[in-house]
VOVOKE-651975 format. One line per field, with one value per residue (C-alpha): chain; x, y, z. Coordinates in Angstrom, 3 decimals. Example, Ala and Ser with C-alpha at 12.3 -4.5 7.8 and 13.67 -1.06 7.14 Angstrom:
2
mol A:A
u 12.300:13.670
v -4.500:-1.060
w 7.800:7.140
***
This chain:
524
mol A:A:A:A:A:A:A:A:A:A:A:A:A:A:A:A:A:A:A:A:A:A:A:A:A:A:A:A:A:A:A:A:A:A:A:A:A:A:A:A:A:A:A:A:A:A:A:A:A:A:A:A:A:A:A:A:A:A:A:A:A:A:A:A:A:A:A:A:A:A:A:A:A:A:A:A:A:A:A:A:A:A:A:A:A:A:A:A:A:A:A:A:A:A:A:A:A:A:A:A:A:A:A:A:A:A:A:A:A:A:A:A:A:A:A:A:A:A:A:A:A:A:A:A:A:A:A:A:A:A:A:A:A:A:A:A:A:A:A:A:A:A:A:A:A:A:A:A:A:A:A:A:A:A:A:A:A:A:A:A:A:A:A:A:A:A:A:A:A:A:A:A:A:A:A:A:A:A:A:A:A:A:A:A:A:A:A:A:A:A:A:A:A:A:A:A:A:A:A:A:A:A:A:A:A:A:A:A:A:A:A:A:A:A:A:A:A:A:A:A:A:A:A:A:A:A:A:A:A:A:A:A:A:A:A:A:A:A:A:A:A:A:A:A:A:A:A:A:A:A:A:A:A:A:A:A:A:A:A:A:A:A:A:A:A:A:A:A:A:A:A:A:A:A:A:A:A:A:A:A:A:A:A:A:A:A:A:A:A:A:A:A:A:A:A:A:A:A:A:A:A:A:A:A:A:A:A:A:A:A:A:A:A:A:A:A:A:A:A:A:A:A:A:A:A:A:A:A:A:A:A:A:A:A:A:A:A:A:A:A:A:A:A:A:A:A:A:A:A:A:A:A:A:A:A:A:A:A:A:A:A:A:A:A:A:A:A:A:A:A:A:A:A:A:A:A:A:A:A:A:A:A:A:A:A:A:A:A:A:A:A:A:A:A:A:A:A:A:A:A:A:A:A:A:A:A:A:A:A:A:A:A:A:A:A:A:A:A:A:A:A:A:A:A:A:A:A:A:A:A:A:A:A:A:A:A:A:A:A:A:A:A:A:A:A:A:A:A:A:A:A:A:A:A:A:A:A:A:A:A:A:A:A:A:A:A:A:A:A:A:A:A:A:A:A:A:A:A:A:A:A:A:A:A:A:A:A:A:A:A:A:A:A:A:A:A:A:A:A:A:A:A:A:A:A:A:A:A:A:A:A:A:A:A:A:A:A:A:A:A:A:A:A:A
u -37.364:-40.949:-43.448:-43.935:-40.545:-39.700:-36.691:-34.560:-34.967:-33.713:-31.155:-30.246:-30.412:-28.234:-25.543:-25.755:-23.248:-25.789:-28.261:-25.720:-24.667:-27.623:-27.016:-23.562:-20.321:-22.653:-21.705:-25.018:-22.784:-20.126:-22.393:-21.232:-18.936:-20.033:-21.317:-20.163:-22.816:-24.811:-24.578:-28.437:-27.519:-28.777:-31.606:-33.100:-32.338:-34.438:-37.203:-36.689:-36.740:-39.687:-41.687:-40.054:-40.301:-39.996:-37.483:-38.214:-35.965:-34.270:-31.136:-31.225:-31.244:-28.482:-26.631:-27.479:-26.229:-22.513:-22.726:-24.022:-25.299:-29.314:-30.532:-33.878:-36.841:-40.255:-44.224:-47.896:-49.272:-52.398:-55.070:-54.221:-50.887:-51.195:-49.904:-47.258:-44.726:-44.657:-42.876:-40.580:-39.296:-38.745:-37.076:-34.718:-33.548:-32.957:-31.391:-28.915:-27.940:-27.324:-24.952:-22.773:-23.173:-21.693:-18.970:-17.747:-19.579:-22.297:-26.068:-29.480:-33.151:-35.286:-38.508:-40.034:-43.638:-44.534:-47.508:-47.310:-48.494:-52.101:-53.851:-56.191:-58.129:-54.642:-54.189:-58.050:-58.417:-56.893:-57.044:-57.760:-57.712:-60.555:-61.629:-61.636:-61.850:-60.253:-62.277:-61.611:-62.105:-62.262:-62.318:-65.152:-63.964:-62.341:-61.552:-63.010:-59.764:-56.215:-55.089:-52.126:-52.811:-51.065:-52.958:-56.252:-58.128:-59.700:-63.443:-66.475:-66.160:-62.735:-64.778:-67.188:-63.719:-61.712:-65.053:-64.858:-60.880:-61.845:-63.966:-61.431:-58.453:-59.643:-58.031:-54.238:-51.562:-51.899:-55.653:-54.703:-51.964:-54.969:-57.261:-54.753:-53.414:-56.471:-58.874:-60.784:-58.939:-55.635:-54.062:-53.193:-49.528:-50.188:-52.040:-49.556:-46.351:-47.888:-48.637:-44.854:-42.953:-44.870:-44.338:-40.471:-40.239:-37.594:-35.363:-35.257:-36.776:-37.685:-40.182:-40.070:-42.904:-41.326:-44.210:-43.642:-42.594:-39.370:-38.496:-38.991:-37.244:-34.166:-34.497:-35.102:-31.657:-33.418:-36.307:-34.774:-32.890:-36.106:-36.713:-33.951:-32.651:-35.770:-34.819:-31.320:-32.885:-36.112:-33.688:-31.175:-34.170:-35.033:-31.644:-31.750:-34.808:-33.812:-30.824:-32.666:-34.803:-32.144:-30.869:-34.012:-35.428:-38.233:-38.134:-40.350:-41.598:-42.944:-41.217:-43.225:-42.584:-44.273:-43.911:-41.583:-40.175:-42.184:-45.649:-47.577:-50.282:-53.284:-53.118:-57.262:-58.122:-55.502:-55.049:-51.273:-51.050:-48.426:-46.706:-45.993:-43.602:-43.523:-41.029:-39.245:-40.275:-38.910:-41.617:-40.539:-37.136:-37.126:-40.424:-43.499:-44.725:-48.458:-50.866:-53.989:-55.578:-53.025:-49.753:-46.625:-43.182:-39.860:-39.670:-42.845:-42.403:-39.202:-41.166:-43.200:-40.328:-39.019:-42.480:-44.205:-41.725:-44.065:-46.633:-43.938:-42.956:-40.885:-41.486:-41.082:-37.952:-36.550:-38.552:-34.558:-32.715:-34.563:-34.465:-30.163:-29.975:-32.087:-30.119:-26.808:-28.505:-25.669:-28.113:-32.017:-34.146:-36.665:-39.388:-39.069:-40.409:-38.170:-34.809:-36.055:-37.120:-33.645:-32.368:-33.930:-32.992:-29.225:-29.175:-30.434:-28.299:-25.187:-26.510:-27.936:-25.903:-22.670:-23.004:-25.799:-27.011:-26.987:-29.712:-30.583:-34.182:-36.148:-36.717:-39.331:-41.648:-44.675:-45.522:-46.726:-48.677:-49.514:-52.643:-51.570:-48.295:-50.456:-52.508:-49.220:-47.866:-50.481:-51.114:-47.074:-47.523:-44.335:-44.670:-43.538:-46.372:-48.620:-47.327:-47.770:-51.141:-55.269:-57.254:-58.887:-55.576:-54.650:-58.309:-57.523:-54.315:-55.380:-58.673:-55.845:-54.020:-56.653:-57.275:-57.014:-54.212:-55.149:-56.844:-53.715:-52.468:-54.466:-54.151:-50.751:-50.187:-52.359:-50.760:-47.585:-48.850:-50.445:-47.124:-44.754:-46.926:-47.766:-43.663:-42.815:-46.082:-45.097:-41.544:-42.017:-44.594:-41.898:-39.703:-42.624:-43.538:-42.564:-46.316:-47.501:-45.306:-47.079:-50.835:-49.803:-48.485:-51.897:-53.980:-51.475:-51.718:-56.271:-55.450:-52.794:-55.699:-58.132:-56.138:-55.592:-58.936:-59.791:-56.983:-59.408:-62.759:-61.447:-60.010:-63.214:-65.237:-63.200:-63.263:-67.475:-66.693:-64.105:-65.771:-63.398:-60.661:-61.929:-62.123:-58.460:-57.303:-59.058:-57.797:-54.326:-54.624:-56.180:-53.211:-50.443:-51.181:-54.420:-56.041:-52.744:-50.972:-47.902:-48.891:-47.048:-48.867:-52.209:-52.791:-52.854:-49.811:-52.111:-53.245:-50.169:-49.325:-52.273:-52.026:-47.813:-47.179:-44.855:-42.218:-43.038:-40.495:-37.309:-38.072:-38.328:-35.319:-33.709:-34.578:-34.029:-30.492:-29.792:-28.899:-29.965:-32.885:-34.909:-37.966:-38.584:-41.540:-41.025:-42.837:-44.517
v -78.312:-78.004:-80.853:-84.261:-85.016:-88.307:-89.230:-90.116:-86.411:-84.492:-86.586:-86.266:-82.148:-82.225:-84.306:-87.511:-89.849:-92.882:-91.193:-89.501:-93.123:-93.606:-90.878:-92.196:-90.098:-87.301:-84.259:-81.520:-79.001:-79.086:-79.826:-77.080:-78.743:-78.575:-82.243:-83.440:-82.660:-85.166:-85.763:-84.872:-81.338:-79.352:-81.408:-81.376:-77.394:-76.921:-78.430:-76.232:-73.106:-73.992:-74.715:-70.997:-68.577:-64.818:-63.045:-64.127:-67.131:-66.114:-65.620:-68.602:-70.901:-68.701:-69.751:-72.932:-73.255:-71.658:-74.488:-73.735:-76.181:-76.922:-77.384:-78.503:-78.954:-79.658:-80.199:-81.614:-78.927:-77.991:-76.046:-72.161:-72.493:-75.130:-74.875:-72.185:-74.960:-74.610:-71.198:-72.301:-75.193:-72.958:-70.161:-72.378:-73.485:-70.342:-69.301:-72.296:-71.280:-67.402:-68.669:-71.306:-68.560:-65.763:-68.188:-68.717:-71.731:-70.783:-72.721:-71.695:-72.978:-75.507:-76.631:-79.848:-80.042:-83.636:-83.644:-87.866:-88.420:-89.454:-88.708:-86.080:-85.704:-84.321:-81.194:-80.389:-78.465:-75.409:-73.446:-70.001:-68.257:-66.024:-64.129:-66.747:-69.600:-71.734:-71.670:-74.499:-74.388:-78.134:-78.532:-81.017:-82.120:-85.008:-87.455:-90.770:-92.549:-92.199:-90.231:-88.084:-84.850:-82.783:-83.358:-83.037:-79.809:-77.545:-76.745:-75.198:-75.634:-73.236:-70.413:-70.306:-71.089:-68.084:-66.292:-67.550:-66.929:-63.054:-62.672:-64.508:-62.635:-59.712:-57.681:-58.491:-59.316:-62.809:-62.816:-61.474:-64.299:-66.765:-66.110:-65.657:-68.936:-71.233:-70.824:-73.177:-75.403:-75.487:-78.504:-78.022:-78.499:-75.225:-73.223:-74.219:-73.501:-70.163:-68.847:-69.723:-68.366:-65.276:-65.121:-66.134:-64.109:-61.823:-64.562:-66.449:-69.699:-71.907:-74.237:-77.959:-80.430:-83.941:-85.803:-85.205:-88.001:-86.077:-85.939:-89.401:-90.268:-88.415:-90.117:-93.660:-95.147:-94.898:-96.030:-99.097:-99.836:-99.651:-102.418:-105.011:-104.724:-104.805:-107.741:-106.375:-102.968:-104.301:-106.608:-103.589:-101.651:-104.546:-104.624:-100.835:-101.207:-103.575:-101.829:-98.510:-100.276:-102.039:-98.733:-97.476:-95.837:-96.480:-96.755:-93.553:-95.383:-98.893:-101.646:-104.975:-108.285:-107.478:-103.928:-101.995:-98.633:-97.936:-96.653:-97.754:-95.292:-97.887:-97.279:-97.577:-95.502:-93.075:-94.337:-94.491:-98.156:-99.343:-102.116:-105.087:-107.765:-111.394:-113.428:-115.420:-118.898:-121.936:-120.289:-116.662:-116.591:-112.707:-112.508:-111.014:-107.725:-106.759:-103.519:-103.662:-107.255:-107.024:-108.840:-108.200:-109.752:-107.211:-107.601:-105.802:-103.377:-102.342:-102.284:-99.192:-97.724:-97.335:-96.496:-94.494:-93.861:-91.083:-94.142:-95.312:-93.224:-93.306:-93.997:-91.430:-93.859:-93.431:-90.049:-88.525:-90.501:-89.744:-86.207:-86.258:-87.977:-85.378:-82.560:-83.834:-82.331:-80.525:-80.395:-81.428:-79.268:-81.528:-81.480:-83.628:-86.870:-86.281:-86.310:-89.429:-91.502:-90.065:-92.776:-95.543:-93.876:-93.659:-97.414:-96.492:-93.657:-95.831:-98.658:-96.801:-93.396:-93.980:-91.304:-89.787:-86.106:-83.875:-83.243:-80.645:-79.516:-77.162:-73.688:-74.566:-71.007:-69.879:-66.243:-64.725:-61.393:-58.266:-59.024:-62.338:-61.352:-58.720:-61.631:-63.677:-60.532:-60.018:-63.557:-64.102:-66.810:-68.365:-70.234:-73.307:-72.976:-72.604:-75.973:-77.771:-77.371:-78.195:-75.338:-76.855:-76.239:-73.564:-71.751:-72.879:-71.512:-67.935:-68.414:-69.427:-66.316:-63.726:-64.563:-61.680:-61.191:-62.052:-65.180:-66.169:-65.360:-67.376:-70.770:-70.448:-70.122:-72.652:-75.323:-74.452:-74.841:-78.433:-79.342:-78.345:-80.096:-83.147:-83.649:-83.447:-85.985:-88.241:-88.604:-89.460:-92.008:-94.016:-93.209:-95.406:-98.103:-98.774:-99.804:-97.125:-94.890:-96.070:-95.828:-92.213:-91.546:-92.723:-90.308:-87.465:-87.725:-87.993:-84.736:-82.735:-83.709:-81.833:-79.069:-78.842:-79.267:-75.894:-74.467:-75.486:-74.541:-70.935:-70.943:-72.487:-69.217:-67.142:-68.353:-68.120:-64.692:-63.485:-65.095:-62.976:-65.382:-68.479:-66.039:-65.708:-68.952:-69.518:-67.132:-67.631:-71.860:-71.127:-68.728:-70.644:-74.202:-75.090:-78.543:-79.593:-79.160:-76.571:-73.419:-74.369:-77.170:-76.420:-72.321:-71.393:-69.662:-67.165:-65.792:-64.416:-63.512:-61.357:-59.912:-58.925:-58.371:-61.103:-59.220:-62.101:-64.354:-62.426:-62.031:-65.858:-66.096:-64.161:-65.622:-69.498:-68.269:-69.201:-72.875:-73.716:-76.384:-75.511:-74.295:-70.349:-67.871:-64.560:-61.925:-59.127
w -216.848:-217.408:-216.422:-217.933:-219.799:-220.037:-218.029:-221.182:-222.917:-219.026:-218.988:-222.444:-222.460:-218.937:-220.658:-218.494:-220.044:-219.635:-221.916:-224.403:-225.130:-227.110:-229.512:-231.101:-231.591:-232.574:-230.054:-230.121:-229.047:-231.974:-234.885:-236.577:-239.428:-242.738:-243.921:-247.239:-249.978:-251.373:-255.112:-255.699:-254.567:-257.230:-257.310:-253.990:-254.229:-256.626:-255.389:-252.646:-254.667:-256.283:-253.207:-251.916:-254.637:-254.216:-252.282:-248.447:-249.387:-252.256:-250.100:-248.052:-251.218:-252.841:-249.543:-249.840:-253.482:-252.404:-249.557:-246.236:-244.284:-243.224:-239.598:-240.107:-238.284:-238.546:-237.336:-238.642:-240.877:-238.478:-239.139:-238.884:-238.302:-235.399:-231.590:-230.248:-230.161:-234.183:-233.942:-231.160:-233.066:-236.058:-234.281:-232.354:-236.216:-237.241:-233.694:-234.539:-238.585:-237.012:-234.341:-237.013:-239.717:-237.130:-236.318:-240.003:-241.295:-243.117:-242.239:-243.568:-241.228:-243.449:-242.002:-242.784:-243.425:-242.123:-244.548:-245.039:-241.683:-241.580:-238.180:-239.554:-236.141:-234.703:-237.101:-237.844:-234.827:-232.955:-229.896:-228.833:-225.482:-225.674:-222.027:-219.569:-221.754:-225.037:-227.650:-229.910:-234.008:-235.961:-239.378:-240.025:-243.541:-242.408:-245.251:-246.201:-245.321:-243.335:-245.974:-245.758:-243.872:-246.215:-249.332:-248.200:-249.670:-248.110:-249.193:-247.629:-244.133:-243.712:-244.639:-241.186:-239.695:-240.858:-240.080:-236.577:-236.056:-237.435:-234.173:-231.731:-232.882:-234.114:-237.288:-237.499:-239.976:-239.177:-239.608:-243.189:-243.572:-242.660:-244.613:-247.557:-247.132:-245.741:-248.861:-250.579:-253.192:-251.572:-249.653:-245.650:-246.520:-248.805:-246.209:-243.230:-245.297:-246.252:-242.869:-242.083:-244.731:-244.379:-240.166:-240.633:-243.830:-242.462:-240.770:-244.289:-243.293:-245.820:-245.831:-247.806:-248.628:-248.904:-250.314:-254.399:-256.543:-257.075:-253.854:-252.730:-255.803:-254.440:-251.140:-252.444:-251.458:-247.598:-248.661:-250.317:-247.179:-245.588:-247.698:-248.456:-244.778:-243.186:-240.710:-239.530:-239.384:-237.260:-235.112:-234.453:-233.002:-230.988:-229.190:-229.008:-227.616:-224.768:-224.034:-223.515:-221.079:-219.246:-218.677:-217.106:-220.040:-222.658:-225.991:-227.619:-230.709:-230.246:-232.481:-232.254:-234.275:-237.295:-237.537:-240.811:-240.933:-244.101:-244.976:-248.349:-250.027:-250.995:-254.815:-254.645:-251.929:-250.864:-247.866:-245.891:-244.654:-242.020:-243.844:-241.752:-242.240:-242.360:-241.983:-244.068:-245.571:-247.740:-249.981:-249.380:-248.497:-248.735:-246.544:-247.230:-246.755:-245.660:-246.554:-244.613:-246.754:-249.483:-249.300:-251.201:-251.901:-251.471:-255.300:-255.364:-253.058:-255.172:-258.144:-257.080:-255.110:-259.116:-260.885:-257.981:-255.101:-253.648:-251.961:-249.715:-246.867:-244.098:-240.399:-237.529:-236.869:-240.449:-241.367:-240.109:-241.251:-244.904:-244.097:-243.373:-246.683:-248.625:-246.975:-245.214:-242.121:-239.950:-236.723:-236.266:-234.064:-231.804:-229.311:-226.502:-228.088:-230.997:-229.325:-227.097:-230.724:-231.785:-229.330:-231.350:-234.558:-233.945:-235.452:-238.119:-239.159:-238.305:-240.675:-243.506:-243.287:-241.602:-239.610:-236.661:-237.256:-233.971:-232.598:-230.188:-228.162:-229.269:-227.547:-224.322:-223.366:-221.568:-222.507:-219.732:-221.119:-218.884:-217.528:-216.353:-215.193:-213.025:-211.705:-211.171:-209.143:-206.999:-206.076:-205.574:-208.092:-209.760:-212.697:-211.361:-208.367:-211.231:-212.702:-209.586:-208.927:-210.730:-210.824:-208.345:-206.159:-207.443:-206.967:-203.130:-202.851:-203.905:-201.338:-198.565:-198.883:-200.036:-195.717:-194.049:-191.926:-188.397:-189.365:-191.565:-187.856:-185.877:-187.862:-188.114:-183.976:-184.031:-186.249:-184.908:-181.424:-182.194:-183.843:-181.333:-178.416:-180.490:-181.574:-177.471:-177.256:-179.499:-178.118:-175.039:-175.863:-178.307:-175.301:-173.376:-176.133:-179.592:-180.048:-177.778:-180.734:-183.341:-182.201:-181.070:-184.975:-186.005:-183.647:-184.347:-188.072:-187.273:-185.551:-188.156:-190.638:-188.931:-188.286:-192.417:-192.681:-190.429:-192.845:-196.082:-194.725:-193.904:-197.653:-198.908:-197.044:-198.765:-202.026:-201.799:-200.385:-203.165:-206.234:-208.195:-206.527:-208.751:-212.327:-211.273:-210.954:-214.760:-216.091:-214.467:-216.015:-219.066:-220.417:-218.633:-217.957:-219.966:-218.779:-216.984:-220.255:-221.273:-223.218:-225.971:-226.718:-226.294:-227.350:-231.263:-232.594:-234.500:-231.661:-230.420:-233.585:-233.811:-230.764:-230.997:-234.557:-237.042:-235.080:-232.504:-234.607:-234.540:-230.487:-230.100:-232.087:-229.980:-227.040:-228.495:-228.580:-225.337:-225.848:-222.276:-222.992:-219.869:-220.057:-219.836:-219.029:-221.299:-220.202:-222.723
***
């Protein structure tokens, strides 16, 4: 498993009963049975058509219309085409609808742009290794409010951009795709949903903006819940909440007194506004409901879930829950904050649903290319060493055993010489005195010290010696373990799309279908 998952997702992906709990009668290995089909059908395929014309899709909706399931998933529509993780999640999905078609029961990939969320400062900005470094692009257009991400329009500022990507990444397919989909006048949702219907174009996946009035019309019966069960919904998570913790987890999503599951576009402005809830009064006996300064009874909120459905929007509690009831979801595809939020969510599928949608983790990868797997083979690096350590460390680890031989020698005999003496030492002097014992630990653990310390100046000669040593360990972190963060969530897909071809896809598909969650190193 790689670094830095939360307790609650390992034990989820290894089966522990304690975790699985959490998740319902919902089995992620036996998702496989066609869900009934909702009666807005039709409907909600049409949208989907629209949004994937030509014939990439054309026979993934024609499945869809004789009845084959969805596995969805889904990601922030970032700027050119966002973080490797994007194409990871989306392969897994289609990895998933191969292996229930091949069995019999027919499934098709969706992915879900989540182009309501509003954090523009997350998706205006990518990363790409270039040499020894990350070079990082950011859209500067940042709008005037918290606006959703999707909608906003690209102008001016993509163009020195797309110039800039052209000189990281060099002339490609997917330099093509870029520019072709991040041009001025079109929305990010646009742009992102482009690049990935043209990278998955030969695995059928289609891609589905949620954010329309028709949609959210469609999806309303959620959304109402949202609404008129507010309080049992809010108190379920509460208990949820408090269970998860007494059970030595935490809960992914914070749920505090006031807070909704609902979103509310300000009708002025634009802006998406956490609506916050009051409670109930000899005034107000249905409560109130808060925007930012303006305040709202349910009856309102109602109202313009009927006139203008598309300026409320769901939570990333209820956001699957919305999703299962658009689609009749027969598995979700998540990254490892999704399945632990899936935890919290499981009350709310129960409640509003009936029912909890499987859901399973995404496909986990560090690509290791040539030139690193050459610098990996000569320093006998694993990729779990390469986890473990700064570059800092790991810079010192490649001085300590670029040593040359006899001095590796020599401070070995000699820490194994101080060991073995001191160990004899410090027995017979707890033999002596249990105090006597302990002031001897003390001075033995003064001199081990030094001895490491004779160890690190030999490495830290080295190093000054071998400056190529340091360019190594950079390079080494920078493509593997950038900042102390996986690959996958730091490193632009683009750029390995550029350098191996759309062909990339179908070989992450391949290797997502391996339903083992751990995390993997594929080597080009």
């Amino acid at each position: 498993m790689a670094p830095g998952m939360s307790r609650l997702f390992v034990d989820y992906c290894s089966g522990e009963p304690a975790a699985r709990r959490f998740y319902g009668d919902s089995d992620p290995d036996r998702w496989q049975q066609q869900a009934q089909l909702p009666p807005h059908r039709t409907a909600i395929l049409d949208i989907l058509a629209q949004q994937n014309p030509g014939d990439a899709g054309a026979a993934s909706i024609e499945a869809l219309r004789h009845g084959a399931g969805a596995v969805l998933t889904g990601q922030q529509v970032g700027l050119f085409g966002g973080p490797l993780l994007v194409p990871l999640k989306a392969a897994t999905a289609v990895a998933r609808a191969r292996q229930a078609t091949g069995s019999g029961r027919p499934h098709v990939a969706i992915f879900w742009l989540a182009s309501e969320d509003h954090d523009f400062a997350e998706i205006n900005n990518v990363e790409f290794p270039f040499r020894r470094e990350l070079r990082k692009l950011v859209y500067e257009g940042a709008p005037d409010a918290a606006v959703p991400v999707g909608g906003v329009l690209l102008d001016g500022p993509i163009e020195p951009l797309l110039e800039q990507a052209g000189e990281l990444l060099g002339w490609s397919d997917a330099l093509e795709a870029l520019n072709q989909a991040y041009q001025p006048g079109r929305t990010f949702a646009q742009a992102f949903g482009d690049f990935y219907r043209r990278a998955f174009a030969a695995q059928g996946l289609l891609v589905f903006d949620a954010s329309s009035r028709e949609v959210h019309a469609l999806g309303a019966p959620v959304l109402r819940a949202g609404i008129e069960r507010a309080d049992e919904l809010h108190a379920a998570l509460v208990e949820r909440d408090a269970a998860l913790q007494a059970a030595g987890y935490h809960a992914q999503v914070a749920v505090v007194r006031q807070s909704s599951l609902l979103f509310l576009l300000d009708k002025r402005t634009g802006a998406r506004v956490a609506l916050k809830r009051t409670a109930a009064s000899q005034a107000e006996p249905n409560g109130l409901w808060q925007a930012g300064r303006e305040r709202l009874s349910t009856a309102d909120l109602l109202g313009i879930l009927e006139l203008e459905p598309e300026r409320i929007s769901p939570s990333a509690l209820l956001r699957p829950v919305f999703q299962d009831y658009l689609f009749s979801t027969s598995l979700t595809i998540g990254g490892p904050a999704e399945v632990a939020y899936f935890a919290q969510s499981q009350v709310l599928f129960e409640r509003i649903l009936g029912h909890m949608t499987p859901v399973q983790p995404r496909f986990s990868a560090t690509i290791v290319e040539p030139d690193i797997a050459e610098l990996l083979r000569r320093h006998e690096l694993t990729l779990d060493r390469v986890f473990s350590e700064s570059l800092d460390g790991l810079t010192q680890l490649l001085a300590a055993r670029a040593l040359p031989i006899d001095g590796k020698r020599k401070l070995a005999a000699a820490g194994n010489a101080l060991d073995g003496e001191l160990n004899a030492l410090l027995e017979w002097m707890h033999a002596m005195d249990a105090g006597l014992g302990r002031s001897a630990d003390t001075a033995a653990s003064k001199m081990r010290y030094q001895m490491n310390r004779l160890r690190r100046l030999a490495a830290r000669f080295q190093m000054q010696k071998e400056e190529s040593l340091a360019r190594h360990a950079q390079a080494i972190a920078n493509a593997l373990y950038p900042g102390g963060h996986l690959q996958e969530r730091v490193h632009g897909a683009a750029w390995y799309y550029a350098r191996h071809g759309f062909e990339l896809s179908e070989m992450l598909v391949e290797h997502a279908m391996d339903a083992c969650p751990g995390h993997k190193a594929l080597w080009l």
